[in-house]
Every structure is written in structure tokens, then in C-alpha cells.
N, C-alpha and C positions, 0 to 999 in steps of 0.2 A: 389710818387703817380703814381700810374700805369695809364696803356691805358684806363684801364673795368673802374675805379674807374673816371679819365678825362673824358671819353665820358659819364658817369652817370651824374655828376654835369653837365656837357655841356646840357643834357637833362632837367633838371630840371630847367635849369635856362631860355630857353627855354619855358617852362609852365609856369615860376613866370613873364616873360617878357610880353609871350602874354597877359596872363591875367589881369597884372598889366594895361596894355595898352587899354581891353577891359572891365574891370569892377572894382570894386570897394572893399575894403578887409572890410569883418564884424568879429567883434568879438565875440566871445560868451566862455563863461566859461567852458563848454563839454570840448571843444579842448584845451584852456588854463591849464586847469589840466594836460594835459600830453605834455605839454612844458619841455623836459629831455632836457640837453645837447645833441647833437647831435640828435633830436626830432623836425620836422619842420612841423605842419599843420595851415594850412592857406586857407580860403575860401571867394569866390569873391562873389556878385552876379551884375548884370546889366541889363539893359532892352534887350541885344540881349539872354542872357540864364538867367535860375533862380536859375542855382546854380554852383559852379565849386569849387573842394578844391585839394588842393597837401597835401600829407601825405609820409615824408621821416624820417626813421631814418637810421642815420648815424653808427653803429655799429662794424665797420672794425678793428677797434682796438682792442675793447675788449671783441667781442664777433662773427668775422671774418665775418656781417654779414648787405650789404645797402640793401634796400627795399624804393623801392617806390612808388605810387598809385594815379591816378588824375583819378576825374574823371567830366566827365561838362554834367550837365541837362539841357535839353532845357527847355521853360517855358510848362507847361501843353498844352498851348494854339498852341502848336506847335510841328507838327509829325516828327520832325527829329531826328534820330537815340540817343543812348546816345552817350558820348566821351567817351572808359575806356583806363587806360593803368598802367598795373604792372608790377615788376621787382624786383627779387629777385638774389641777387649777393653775391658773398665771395668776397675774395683777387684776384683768377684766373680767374673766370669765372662768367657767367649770367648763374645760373641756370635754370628761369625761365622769359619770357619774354612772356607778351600777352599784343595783344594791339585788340581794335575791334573798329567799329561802330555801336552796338550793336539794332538791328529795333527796334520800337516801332510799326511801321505798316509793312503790306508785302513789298512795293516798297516805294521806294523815291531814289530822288537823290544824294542825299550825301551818303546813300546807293552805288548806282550804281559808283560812284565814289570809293569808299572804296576797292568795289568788283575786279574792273579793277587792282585799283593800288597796289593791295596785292597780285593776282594774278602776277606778274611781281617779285613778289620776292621770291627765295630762302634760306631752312636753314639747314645745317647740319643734323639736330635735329628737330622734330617736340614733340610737346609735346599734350599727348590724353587728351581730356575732359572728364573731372567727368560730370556725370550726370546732378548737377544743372547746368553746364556752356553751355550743349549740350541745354539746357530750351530757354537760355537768348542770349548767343552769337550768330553771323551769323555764316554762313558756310564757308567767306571769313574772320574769326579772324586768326590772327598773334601770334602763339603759338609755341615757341624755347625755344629749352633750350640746355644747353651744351654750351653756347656760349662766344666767346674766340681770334678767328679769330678778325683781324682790317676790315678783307672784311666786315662783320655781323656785326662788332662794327658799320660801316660807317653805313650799312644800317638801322640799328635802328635811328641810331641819323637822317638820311636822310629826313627817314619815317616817323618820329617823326614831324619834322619841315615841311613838307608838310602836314600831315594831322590836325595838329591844324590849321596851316594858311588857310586852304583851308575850313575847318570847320567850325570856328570863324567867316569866313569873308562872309561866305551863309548861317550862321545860323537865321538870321534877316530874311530873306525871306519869311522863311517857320513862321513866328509870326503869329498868328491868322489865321491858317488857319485849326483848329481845335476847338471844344468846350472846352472840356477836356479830357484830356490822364491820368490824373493821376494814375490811376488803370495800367495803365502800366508802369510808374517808381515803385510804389509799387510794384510788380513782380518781377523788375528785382532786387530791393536791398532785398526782401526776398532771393530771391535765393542765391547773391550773399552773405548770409549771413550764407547760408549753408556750405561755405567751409569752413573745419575743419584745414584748414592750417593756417589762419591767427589767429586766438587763441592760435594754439600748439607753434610758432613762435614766441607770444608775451610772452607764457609764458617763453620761454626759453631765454628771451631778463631782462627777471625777473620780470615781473608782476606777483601777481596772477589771478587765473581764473578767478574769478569776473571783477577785473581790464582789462584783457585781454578785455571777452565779452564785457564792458563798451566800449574800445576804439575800439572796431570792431561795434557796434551797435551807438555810437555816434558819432566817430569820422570819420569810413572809411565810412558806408554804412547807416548811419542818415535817417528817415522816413521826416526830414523836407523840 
């Protein structure tokens, strides 16, 4: 097992900890259907947010190919940014990596936080935004790719582990301090549903299209 492939599972397990820590796992039959071998989704909710799921599949072996995607909603009732964080990896490298704090309003803090401490880091590799992510992402999103280096390995895993705990632990704050936002998570999982990448991916993972769309529309980017 390699560095890319250790510091991945490091990451994830990371996400299963905090969250296990801060809310509560539901099941539902969507995501159950595509419980594969090596196929891991799993969704919390709690009274500090009103939703958060991990979505990995494991595919290195037979298909040279991990990916994985969290992402955590605040409750409506509350303007704090969304959580996103994808990665798509081979055997050698992280092709792709974005992480954001994604606004729901112009300022907040956890914003400004995000801004600073993304700001402070460098990557090889930058990777440009398609159209719907220019919509939905800040201007401080975490977008690498080629990544390979243990310097960059360190700093994902780093950045990773500071921004959920820093996240999770001030997201209660900002509870009710809005009516409702929802119209703005609706936004951002339209859009986010407009990338053509995670369907072409699943097809070639051996789904068909339908199946694809199902687990991109139910499982990664859900209206619920």
C-alpha cells in the first residue's frame, strides 16, 4: 500500500471519526443499493448540522481508481458555508483534489477562516473550474491536481484535519440565526450535479447510465 493510497484512508477515517463523534448514522435504502465491495456511503445527521455523508469507492485494484466525497450541510436554519471535499486518485497520484467552504451568504466566519487558511497554502498544480463550480465554490477553494509529492500528501491530510475540526466545533453557533436558507443548498446540489465527471466515472467503474445518474442524484448530491 502506498503513501497516496495511506494518506487517502488516513483522510477518510478522519471524516468517519469526526462525524461518528458529532452525529448520528441513518440509514436509508438509496445508498444501501450501492453498498459494492469496496463501496462505502454513509450519512450522519445531528442537531449541530442537518446532514453530512462520506461516499468512497475503493477501486485500485481493479479498476486503478479511489475517489471520495463528503460532504456536511448546515441546518437551513443556519448561514454557515457548506463542507465539500473530493478526491480522485490512481495508484501514483491524486488527480484531483478540491476541498471548499462553499458560502451560502456573502461573509461569515467560518468563511473568513477558510479564506485565510487556504490562502497559506501551496500546489504544484492548480486545477480551473468548470463553469457550475465558478456558481457555487469561493474564490479561496482548494483545487490540485497532479498530486504526488508527501509535502502535498501532508498538506491535504493537515488541511483536512483542521478544517472539519474547526468547522464541526463552530458550526452550533451560527443555529438559528437565519429563517431559511434552503433555496440555497438547493443551488448548490443543482449545480453540483451538473458535473459530467462523476457519471462518466461511475460508468466506467461499471454501472450503467441510469445507475450512474441514480447514485450521483441519490447518493452523492440528494435534494433531501
Amino acid at each position: 500500500m502506498n503513501n497516496i493510497h495511506n494518506t487517502l484512508l488516513h483522510i477518510q477515517q478522519i471524516f468517519i471519526s469526526s462525524l461518528n463523534n458529532s452525529g448520528d448514522i441513518v440509514h436509508n435504502e438509496l445508498t444501501e443499493e450501492f453498498n459494492n465491495p469496496g463501496w462505502y456511503n454513509t450519512t450522519w445527521v445531528s442537531d449541530t448540522y442537518r446532514k453530512a455523508h462520506i461516499n468512497v469507492i475503493d477501486a485500485l485494484d481493479t479498476k486503478g481508481l479511489w475517489m471520495m466525497h463528503c460532504c456536511i450541510y448546515p441546518h437551513y436554519h443556519n448561514t454557515s458555508p457548506i463542507f465539500g471535499f473530493d478526491v480522485f486518485a490512481g495508484k501514483n497520484k491524486i488527480t484531483g483534489c478540491f476541498h471548499d467552504f462553499s458560502p451560502v451568504i456573502s461573509e461569515h466566519p467560518l468563511s473568513d477562516w477558510f479564506n485565510q487558511h487556504s490562502a497559506e497554502l501551496s500546489w504544484n498544480k492548480k486545477r480551473e473550474l468548470p463553469d457550475w463550480g465558478k456558481r457555487i465554490f469561493s474564490d479561496s477553494i482548494i483545487a490540485a491536481g497532479n498530486v504526488q509529492t508527501d509535502i502535498e500528501l501532508s498538506q491535504i491530510s493537515n488541511t483536512i484535519e483542521d478544517s472539519i475540526t474547526t468547522y464541526i466545533s463552530s458550526l452550533r453557533d451560527y443555529n438559528n440565526t437565519v429563517e431559511d436558507i434552503s433555496n440555497k443548498h438547493k443551488y448548490y446540489i443543482e449545480n453540483q450535479r451538473l458535473n459530467p465527471h462523476n457519471p462518466k466515472v461511475l460508468v466506467n467503474l461499471g454501472l450503467t447510465e441510469e445507475e450512474a445518474y441514480r447514485y450521483t442524484n441519490n447518493c452523492l448530491f440528494p435534494f433531501d
